[in-house]
N, C-alpha and C positions, 0 to 999 in steps of 0.2 A: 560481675562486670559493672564497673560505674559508670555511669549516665556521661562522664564530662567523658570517659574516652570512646563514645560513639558519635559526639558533638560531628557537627562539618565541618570542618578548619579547609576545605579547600573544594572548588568549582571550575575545572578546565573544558572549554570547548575548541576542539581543533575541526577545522573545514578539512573535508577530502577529494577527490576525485579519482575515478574510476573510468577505467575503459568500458564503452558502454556501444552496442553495435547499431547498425543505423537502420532500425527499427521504425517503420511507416506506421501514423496515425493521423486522425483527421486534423489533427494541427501540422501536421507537417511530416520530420523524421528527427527520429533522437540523435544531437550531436556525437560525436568521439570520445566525453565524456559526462561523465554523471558525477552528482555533486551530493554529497553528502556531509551533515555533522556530528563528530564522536563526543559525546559528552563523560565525563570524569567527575565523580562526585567521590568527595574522600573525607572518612571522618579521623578523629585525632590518633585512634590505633592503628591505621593504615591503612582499612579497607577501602575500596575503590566499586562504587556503584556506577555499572555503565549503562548509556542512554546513545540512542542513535536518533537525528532530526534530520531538515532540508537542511541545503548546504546554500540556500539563495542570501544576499545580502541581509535582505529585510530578519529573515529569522536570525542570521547569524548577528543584528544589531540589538534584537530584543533576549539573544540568549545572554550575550554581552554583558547589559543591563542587570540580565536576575543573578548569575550567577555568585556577581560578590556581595548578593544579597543573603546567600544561602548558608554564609558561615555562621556556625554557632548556633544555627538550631539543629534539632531531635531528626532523623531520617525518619521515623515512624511518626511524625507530628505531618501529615500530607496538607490538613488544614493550614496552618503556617505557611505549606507550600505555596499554597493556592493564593492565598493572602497576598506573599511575595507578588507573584506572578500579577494578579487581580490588581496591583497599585500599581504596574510598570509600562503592562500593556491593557489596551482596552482603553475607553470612555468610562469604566463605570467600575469603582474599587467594591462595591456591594458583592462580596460574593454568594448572598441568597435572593439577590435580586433575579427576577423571571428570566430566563432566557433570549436573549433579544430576537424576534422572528426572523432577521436577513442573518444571523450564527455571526461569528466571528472567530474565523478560523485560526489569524493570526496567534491570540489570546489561547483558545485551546492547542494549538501545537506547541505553542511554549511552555505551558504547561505538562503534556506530555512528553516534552525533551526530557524535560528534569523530574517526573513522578515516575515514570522508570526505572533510572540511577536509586532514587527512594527505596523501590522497593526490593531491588536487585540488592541495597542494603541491608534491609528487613529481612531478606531469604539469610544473608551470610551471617546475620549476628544471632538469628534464632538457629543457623546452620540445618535449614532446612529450604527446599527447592521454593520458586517462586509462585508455584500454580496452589502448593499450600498455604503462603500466604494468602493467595487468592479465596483459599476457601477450601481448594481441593479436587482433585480433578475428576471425574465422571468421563472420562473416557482413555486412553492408554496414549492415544497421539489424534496427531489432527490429518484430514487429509486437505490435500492440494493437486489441484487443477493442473496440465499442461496449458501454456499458457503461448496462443500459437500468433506471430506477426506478419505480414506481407514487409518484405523487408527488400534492403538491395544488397549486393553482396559486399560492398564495401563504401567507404564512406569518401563524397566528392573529391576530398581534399585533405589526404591524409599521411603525407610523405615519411618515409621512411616505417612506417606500420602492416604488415601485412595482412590480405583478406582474411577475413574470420571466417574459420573454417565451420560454421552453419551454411556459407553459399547463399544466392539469390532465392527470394520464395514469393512470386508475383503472378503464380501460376495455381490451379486445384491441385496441379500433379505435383508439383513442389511445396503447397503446404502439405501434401500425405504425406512428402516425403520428412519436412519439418515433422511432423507427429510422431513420424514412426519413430524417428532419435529423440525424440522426446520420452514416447514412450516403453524403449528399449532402456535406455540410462534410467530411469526414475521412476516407471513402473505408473503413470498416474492414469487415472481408471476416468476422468473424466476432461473435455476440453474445450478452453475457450479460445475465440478466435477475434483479436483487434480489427472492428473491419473502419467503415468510412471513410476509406482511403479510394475505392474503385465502385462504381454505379453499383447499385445493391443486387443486381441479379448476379452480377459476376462472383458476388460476395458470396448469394447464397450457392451459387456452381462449386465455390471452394466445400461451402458446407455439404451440398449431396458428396462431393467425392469425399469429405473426410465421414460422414455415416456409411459408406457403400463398403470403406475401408478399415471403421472399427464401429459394426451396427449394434454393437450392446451399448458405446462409451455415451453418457449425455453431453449434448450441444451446447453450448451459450456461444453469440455475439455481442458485442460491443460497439456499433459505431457512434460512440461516445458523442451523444447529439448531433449527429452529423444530417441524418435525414428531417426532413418536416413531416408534418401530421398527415399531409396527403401521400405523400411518399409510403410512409410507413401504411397508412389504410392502402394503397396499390399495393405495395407487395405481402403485404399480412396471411393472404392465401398460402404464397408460395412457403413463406416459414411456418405455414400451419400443418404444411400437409406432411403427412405421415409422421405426425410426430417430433417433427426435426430440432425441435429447440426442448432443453428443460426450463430455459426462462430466458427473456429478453433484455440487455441490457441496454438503457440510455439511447435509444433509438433518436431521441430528439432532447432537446435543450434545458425545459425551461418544468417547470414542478408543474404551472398551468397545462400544457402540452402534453407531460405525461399522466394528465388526469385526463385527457380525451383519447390516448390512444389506451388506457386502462377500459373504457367503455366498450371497443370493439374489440380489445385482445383476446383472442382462446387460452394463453398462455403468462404465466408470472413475469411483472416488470422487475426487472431488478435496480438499482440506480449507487452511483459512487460519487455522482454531481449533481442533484436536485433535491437532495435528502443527505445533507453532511453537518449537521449541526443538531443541538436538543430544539433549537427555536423552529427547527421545521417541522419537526413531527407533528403538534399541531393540524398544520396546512395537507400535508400529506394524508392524515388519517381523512379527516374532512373531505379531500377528492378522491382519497382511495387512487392515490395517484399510481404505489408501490407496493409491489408484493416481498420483495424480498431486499432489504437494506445491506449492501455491502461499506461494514464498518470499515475504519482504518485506526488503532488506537494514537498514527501521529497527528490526525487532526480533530478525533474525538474527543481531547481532552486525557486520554493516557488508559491505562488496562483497568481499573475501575470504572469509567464512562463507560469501556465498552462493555462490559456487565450491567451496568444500568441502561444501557441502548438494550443489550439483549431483551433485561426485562419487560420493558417495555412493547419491544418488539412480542415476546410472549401475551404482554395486556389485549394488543392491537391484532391480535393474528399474521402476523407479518413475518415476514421469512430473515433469515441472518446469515449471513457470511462472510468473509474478511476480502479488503482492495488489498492492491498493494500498488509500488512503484518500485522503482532502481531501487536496490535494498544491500545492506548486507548483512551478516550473522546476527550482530547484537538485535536487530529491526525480526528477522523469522525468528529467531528464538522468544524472542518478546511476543511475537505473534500464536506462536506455540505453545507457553504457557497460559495467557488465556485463555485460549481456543481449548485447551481441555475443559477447562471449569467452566463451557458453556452448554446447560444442558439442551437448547434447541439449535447448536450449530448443524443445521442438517445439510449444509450444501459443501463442497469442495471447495478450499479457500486458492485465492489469486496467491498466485507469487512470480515475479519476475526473477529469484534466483537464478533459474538453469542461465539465463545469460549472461551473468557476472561472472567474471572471470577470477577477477582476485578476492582477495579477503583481509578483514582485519582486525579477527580474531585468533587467540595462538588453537595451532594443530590443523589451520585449513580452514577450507567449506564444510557446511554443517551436511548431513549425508540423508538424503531422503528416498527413500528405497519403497517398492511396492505402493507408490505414491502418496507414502503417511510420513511421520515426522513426529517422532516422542520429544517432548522435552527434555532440553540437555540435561543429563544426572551431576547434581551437584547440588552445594545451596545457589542462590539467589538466580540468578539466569542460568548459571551454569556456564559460564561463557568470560574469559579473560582478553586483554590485549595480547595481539604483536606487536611490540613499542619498534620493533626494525619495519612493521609492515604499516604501522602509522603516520611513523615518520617521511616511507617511503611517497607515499599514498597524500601524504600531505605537501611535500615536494611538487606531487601532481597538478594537486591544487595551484601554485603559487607558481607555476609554469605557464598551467593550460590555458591561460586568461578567460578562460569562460566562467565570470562572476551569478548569471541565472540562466535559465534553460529556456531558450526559444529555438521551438520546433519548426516554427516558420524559415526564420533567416536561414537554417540550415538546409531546409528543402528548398530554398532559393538559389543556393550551390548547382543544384541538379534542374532544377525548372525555375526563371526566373519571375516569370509571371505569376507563383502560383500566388493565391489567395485563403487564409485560411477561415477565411467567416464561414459562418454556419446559420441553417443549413445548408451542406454541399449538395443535396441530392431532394 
């Protein structure tokens, strides 16, 4: 095979949207749809490396930029990549310069839209899977968390669309009941629950009834900064007792903040917004803010970063497991091939799959069964278009007028007043 016919002769990004249900967090509640982008990387034989990003403007102006930058080089040349990337977005084209300490998120998502597609390359011309690219994987599949919302049963203002049939979950008896179909359809052995939406006791009432209901599975919460340092020292008892957490998410804001509630925890911090950059680690190790770093490869910088976060996490003693957000196939498959080739993923990873409905990869939704998830068999991802469900799905886009995702304005639908600064509690 000659070098000149694996060149890039082409770079497509299409915006998506997705039905997406109206899902209560401390920002607010997720609109009617979710926005996503499908990235297309194509070298002169025909192959097609795909890549899944945010669907918000800002990214969809800096994928814009790299993309027609990408023709004509090597897919296995990721330096190059980076280069591209490193001149387009950012202050600072150096790409061995130190890690800047406030991160820059923008700069590594763009980079992992398109290091992706790269390597989903790399898997198809070596015709081998992408987690051996990676190196190789050390474990058979990854697991994943049920991943539980306080929700309303439909959304303010949504004519013509019917309830989604998950029902209202505002209630302990109703996220049991959320789990149990959670954990009937998918089989997942452990769960986390989005709180900061309602005063923390009532949060932790949801948690005793979801332990009373399945007392082997571990805990986690989430209220995503929402509570302050006294807040959390007041109720720190209540999640202490008998064990009710495997680890604490994001109780509060700020990397300072979760270095004082690190002081008085019994139990592992975990964080997906105080600790999202190489420039924080740093800071973090220094306050021993964090026990457990939940990666995401679309803002780490791509499935390489998140190997070197791993590492690092291994340096520091620090715990690893994957975020996620509105997602779909290309985005968990991707997450599923690293995730094998990490040898201290020891926690169950987030996915918000179970609530997507659609898909836009061919043969469906990827199938996560007994709450694990092997990587798809094939080379590179494993994982092709539906160019009818792309299209469809991109129709969505260019209808649904909603250009970036504010949680607030939509939960102003239903309470006009609300407020979504932090902290709420």
């Amino acid at each position: 095979m000659s070098l000149s016919t694996t060149r890039i002769v082409a770079a497509r990004v299409t915006p998506i949207a997705f039905r997406d249900p109206p899902l209560l967090n401390v920002a607010g509640v997720h609109e009617p749809w979710a926005l996503r982008s499908i990235i297309e990387v194509e070298t002169a034989d025909g192959r097609v490396g795909l890549g899944e990003s945010y669907g918000n403007l800002e990214t969809l102006e800096h994928l814009a930029k790299i993309a027609p930058q990408l023709v004509g080089l090597d897919p296995f040349d990721l330096n190059a990549l980076t280069r591209v990337v490193y001149g387009l977005v950012g202050n600072n084209p150096d790409t061995g310069a130190t890690f800047a300490p406030e991160g820059d998120k923008a700069r590594a998502s763009a980079l992992a839209a398109f290091e992706v597609p790269f390597l989903d390359l790399q898997g198809q011309i070596l015709d081998r899977p992408l987690y051996q690219v990676l190196g190789g994987a050390v474990r058979p599949h990854v697991a994943y968390s049920a991943y539980l919302f306080y929700k309303f049963a439909q959304h303010k203002e949504d004519p013509g669309y019917p309830t989604d049939d998950w029902g209202e979950a505002l209630t302990p008896a109703q996220l049991v009941q959320q789990a149990r179909r959670m954990i009937d359809s998918y089989g997942f052995g452990s769960i986390k629950l989005k709180a900061g939406v309602f005063p923390p006791e009532e949060e932790i009432a949801g948690l005793k009834a979801l332990r009373a209901a399945f007392p082997g599975y571990p805990l986690r919460i989430d209220p995503n900064g929402g509570w302050s340092v006294a807040t959390t020292r007041r109720i720190m008892p209540l999640l202490a007792a008998e064990g009710l957490l495997e680890y604490l998410e994001d109780p509060v804001s700020t990397l300072e903040e979760m270095g004082e509630v690190a002081q008085f925890s019994p139990m592992p911090l975990a964080t997906n917004m105080v600790t999202v950059a190489f420039g924080h680690i740093p800071k973090t190790v220094q306050l021993d803010a964090v026990q457990v770093i939940l990666s995401d490869h679309h803002y780490w910088g791509g499935l390489r970063a998140t190997q070197h976060l791993a590492t690092l996490c291994r340096t520091f003693g620090i715990g690893i497991s994957m975020h996620s957000n509105s997602h779909m196939g290309i985005s968990l498959a991707a997450m599923t091939h690293v995730g094998v080739t990490l040898p201290n993923l020891s926690y169950a990873c987030d996915t918000h799959y179970p609530w997507q409905e659609d898909e836009v990869i061919a043969g469906g939704k990827l199938s996560i069964r007994n709450g694990v998830l092997a990587p798809p068999p094939g080379p590179g991802l494993g994982v092709t278009l539906d160019r009818q469900a792309l299209a469809r799905l991109h129709q969505n886009y260019l209808d649904c007028g909603i250009r970036k995702r504010d949680d607030a304005k939509e939960m102003r639908k239903h309470q006009p007043d609300f407020n979504p600064q932090c902290p709420r509690f």
